[in-house]
N, CA, C and O of each residue as an XYZ file, in Angstrom:
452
protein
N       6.703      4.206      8.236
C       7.615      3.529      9.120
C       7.091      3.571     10.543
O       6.389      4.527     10.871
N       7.406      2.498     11.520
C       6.813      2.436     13.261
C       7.733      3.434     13.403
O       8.925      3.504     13.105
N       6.982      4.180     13.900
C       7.607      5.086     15.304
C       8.102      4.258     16.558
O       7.249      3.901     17.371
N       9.198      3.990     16.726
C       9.808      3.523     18.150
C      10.391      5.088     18.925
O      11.619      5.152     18.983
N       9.793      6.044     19.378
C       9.575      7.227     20.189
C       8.285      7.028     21.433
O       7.370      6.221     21.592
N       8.610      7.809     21.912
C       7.616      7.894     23.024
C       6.186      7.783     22.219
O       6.051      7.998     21.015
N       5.333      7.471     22.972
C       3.958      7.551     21.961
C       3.499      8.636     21.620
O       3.080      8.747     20.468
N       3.450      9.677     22.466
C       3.173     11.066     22.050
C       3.611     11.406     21.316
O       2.990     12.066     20.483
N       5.094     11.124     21.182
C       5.849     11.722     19.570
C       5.074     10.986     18.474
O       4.686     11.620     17.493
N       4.799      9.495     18.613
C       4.173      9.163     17.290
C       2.938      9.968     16.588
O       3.092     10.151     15.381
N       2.021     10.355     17.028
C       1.002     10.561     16.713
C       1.394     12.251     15.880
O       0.709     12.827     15.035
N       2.329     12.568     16.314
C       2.961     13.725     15.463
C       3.497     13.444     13.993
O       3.917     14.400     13.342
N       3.499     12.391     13.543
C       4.367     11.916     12.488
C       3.042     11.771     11.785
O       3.275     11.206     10.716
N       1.575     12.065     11.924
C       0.228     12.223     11.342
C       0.662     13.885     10.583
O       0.734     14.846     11.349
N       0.905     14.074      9.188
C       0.927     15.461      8.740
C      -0.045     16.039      8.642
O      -1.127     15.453      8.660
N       0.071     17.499      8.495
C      -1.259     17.738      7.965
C      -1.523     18.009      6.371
O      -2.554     18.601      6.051
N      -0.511     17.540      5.282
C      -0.224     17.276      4.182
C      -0.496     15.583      3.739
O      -0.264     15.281      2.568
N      -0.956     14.579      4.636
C      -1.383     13.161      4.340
C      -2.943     13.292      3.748
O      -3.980     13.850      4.106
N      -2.663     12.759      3.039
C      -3.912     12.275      2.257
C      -4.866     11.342      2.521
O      -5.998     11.403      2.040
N      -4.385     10.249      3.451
C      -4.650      9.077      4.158
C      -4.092      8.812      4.833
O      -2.892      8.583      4.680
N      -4.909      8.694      6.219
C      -3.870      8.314      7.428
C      -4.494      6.598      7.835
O      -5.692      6.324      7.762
N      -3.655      5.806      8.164
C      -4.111      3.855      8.129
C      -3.778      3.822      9.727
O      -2.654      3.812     10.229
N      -5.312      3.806     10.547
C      -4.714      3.320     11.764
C      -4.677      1.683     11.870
O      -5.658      1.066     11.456
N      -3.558      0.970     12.417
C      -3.346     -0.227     12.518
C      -4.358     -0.799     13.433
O      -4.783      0.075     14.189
N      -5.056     -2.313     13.690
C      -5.218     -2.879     15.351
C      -4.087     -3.369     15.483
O      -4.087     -4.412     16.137
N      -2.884     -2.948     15.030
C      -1.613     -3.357     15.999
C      -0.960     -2.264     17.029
O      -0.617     -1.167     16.590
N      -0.800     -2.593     18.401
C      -0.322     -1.816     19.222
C       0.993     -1.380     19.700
O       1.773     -2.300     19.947
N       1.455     -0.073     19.902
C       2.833      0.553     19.918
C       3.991     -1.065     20.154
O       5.111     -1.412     19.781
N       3.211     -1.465     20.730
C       4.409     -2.691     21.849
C       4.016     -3.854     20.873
O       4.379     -4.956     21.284
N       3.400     -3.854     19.755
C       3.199     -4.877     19.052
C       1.807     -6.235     18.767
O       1.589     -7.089     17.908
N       1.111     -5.751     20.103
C       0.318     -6.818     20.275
C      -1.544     -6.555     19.673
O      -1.961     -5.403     19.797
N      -2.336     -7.410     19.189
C      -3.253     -7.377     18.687
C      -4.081     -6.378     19.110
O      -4.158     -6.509     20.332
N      -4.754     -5.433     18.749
C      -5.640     -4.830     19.637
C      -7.162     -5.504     19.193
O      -7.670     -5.723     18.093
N      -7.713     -5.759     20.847
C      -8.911     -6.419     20.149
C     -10.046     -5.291     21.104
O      -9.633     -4.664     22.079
N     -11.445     -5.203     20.620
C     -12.167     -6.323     19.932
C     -11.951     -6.675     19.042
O     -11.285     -5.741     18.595
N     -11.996     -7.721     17.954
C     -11.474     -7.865     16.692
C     -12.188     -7.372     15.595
O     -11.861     -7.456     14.411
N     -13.422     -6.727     16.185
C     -14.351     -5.393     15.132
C     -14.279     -4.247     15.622
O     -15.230     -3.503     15.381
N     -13.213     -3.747     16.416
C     -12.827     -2.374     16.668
C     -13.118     -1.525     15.341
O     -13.854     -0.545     15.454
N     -12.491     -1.901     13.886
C     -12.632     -1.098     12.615
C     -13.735     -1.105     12.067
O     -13.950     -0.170     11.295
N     -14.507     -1.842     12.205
C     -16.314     -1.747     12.031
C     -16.945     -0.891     13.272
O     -17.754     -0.044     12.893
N     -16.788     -0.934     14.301
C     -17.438     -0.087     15.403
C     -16.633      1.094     14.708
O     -17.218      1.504     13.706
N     -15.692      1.605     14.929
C     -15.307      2.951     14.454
C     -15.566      3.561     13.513
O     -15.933      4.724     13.677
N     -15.494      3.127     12.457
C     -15.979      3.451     11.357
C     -17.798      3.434     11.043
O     -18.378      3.924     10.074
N     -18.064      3.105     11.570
C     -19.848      2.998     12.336
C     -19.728      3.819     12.348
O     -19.804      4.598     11.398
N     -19.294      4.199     14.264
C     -19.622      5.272     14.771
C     -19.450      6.325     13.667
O     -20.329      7.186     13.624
N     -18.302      6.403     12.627
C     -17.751      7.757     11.890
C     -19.089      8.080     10.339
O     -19.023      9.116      9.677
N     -20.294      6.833     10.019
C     -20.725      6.530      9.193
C     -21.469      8.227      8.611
O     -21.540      8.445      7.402
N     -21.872      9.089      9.448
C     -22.657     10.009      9.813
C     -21.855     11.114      8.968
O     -22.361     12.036      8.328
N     -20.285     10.771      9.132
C     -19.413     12.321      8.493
C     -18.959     11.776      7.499
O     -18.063     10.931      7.508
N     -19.710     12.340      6.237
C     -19.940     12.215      4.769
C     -19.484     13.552      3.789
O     -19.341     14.657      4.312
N     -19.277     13.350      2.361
C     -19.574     14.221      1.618
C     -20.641     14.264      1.393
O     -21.247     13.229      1.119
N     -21.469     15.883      1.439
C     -22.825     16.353      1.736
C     -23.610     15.739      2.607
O     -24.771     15.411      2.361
N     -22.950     15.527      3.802
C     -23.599     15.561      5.133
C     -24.588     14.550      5.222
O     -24.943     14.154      4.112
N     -25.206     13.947      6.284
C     -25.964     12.642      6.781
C     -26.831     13.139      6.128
O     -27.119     14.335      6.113
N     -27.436     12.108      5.400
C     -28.801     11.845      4.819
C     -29.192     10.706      5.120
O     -28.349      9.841      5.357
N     -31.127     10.298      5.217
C     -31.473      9.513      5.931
C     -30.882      8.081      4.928
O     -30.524      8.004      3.753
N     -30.982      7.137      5.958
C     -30.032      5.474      5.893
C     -28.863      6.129      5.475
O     -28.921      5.790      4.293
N     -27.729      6.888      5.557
C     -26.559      6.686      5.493
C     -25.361      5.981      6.429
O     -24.197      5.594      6.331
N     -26.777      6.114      7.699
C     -26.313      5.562      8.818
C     -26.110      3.619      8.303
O     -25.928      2.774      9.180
N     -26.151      3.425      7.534
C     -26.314      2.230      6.929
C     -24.302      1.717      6.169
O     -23.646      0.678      6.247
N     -24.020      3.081      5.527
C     -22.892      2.568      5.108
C     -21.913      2.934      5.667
O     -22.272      3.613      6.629
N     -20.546      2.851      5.593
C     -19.299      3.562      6.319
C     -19.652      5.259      4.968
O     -20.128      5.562      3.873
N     -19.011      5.767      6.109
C     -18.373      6.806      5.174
C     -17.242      6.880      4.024
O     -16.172      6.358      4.338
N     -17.316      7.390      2.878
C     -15.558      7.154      2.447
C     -14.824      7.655      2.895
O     -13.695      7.499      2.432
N     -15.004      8.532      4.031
C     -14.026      9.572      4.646
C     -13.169      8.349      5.574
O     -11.945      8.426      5.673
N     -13.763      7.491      6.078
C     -13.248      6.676      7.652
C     -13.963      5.139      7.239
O     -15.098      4.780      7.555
N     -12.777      4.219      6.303
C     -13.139      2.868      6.054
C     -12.582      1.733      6.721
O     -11.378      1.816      6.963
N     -13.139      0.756      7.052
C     -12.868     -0.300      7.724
C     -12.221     -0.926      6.973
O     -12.703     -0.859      5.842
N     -10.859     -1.850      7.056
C     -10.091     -2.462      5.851
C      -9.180     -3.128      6.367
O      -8.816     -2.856      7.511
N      -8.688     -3.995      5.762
C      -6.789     -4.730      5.919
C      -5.947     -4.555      5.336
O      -6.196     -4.588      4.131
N      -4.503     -4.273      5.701
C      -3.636     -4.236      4.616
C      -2.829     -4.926      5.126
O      -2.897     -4.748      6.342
N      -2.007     -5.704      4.846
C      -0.632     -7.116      5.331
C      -1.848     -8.075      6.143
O      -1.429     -8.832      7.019
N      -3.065     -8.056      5.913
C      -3.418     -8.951      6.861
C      -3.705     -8.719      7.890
O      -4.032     -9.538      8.749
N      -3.624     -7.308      8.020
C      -3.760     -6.614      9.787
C      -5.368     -5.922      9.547
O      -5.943     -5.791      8.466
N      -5.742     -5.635     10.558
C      -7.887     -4.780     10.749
C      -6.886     -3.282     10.728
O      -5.971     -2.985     11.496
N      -7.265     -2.750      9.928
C      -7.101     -1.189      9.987
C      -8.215     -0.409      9.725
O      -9.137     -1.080      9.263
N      -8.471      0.838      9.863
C      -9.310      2.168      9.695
C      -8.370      3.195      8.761
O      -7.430      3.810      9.264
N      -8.816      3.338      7.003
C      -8.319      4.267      6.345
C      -9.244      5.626      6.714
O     -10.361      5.898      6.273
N      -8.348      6.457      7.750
C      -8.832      7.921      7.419
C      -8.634      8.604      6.660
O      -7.462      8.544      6.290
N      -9.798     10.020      5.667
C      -9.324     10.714      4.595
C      -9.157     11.473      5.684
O      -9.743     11.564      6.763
N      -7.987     12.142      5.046
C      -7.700     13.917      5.481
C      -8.797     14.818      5.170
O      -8.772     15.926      5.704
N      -9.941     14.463      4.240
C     -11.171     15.299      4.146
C     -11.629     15.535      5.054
O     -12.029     16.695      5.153
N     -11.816     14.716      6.091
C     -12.936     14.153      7.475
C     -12.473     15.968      8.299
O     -13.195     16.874      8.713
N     -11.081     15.820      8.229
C     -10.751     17.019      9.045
C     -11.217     18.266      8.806
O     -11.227     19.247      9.550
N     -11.715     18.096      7.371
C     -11.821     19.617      6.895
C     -13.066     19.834      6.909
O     -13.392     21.021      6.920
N     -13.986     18.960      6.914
C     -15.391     18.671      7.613
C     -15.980     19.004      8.556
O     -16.693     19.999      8.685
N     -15.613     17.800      9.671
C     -15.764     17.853     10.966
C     -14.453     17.699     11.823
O     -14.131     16.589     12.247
N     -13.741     18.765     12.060
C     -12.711     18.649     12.631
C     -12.647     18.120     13.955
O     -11.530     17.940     14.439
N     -13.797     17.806     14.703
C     -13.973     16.890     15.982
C     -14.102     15.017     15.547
O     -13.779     13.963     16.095
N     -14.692     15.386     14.395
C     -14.768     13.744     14.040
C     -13.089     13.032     13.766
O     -12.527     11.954     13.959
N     -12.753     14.406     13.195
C     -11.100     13.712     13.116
C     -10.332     13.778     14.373
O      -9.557     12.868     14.667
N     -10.470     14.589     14.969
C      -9.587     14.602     16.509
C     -10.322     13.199     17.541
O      -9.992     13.012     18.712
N     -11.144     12.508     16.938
C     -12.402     11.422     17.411
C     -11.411     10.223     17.099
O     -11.096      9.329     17.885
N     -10.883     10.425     15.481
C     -10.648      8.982     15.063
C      -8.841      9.084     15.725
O      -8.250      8.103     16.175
N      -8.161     10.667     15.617
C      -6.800     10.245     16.054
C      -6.764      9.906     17.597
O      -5.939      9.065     17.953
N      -7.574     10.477     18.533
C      -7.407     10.391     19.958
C      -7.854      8.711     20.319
O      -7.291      8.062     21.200
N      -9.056      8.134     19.384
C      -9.015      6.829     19.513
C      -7.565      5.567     19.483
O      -7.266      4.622     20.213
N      -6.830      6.298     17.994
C      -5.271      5.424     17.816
C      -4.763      5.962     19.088
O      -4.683      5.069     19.932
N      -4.433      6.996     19.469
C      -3.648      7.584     20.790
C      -4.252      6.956     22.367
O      -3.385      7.028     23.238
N      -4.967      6.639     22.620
C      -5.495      6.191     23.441
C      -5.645      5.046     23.522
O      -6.145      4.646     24.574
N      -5.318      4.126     22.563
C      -5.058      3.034     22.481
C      -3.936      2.557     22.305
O      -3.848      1.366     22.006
N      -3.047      3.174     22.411
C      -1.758      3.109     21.393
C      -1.807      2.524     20.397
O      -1.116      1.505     20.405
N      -2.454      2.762     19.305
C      -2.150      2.103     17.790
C      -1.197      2.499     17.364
O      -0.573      3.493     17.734
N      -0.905      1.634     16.364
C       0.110      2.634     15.694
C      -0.606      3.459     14.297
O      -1.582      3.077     13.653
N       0.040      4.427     14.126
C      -0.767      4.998     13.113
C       0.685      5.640     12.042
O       1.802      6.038     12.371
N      -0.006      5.493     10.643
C       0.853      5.698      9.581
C      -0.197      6.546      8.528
O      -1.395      6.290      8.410
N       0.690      7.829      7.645
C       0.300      8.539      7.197
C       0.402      8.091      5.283
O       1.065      8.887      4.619
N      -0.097      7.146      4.682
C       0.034      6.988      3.548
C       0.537      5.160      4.272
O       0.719      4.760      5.422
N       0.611      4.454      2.859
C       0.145      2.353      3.065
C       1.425      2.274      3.729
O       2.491      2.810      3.424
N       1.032      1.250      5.023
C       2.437      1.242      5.978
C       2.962     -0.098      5.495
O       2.374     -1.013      4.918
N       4.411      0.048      5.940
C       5.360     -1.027      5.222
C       4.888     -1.970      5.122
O       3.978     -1.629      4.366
N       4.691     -3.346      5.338
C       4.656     -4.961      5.163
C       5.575     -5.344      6.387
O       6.796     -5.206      6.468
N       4.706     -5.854      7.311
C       5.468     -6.180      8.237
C       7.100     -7.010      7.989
O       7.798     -7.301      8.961
């Protein structure tokens, strides 16, 4: 469900019992977040934090930990909750990105608009 709370409260509604967290490119106030390959650059950048660690050309695929994707039609980034247990900076990487942008972010497939 959107968090309509302050934004800081949203990003609390991330458990640490989610299995998958879906950051939206839709923003707290509703509006597109662009570039419109924000979820390919991010998930780039995240390509490196893998199960059993970077090996050479991995830099080539996304990780399964942090995938580029759509769901209702919207650009999202599926984070695993693995990533955290990994590299716990890579995950404080991908939530401070939704927070700093105000995305909205949902912990398991968010409603249908």
């Amino acid at each position: 469900m959107f968090c309509k709370r302050p934004m800081t409260d949203c990003y609390k509604m991330v458990s640490l019992t989610a299995e998958k967290v879906y950051i939206l490119g839709i923003t707290l106030g509703g509006r597109a977040f662009r570039p419109s390959d924000w979820a390919e650059r991010l998930a780039g950048v995240m390509s490196q934090f893998r199960p059993g660690g970077a090996r050479p050309g991995s830099h080539m695929a996304y990780s399964p930990w942090c995938v580029p994707t759509s769901v209702h039609g919207i650009r999202c980034v599926i984070v695993d909750e693995r990533l955290r247990g990994h590299e716990v900076m890579a995950w404080d990487f991908c939530m401070n990105f939704a927070k700093d942008n105000a995305l909205q972010v949902f912990h398991g497939v968010p409603p249908a608009p």
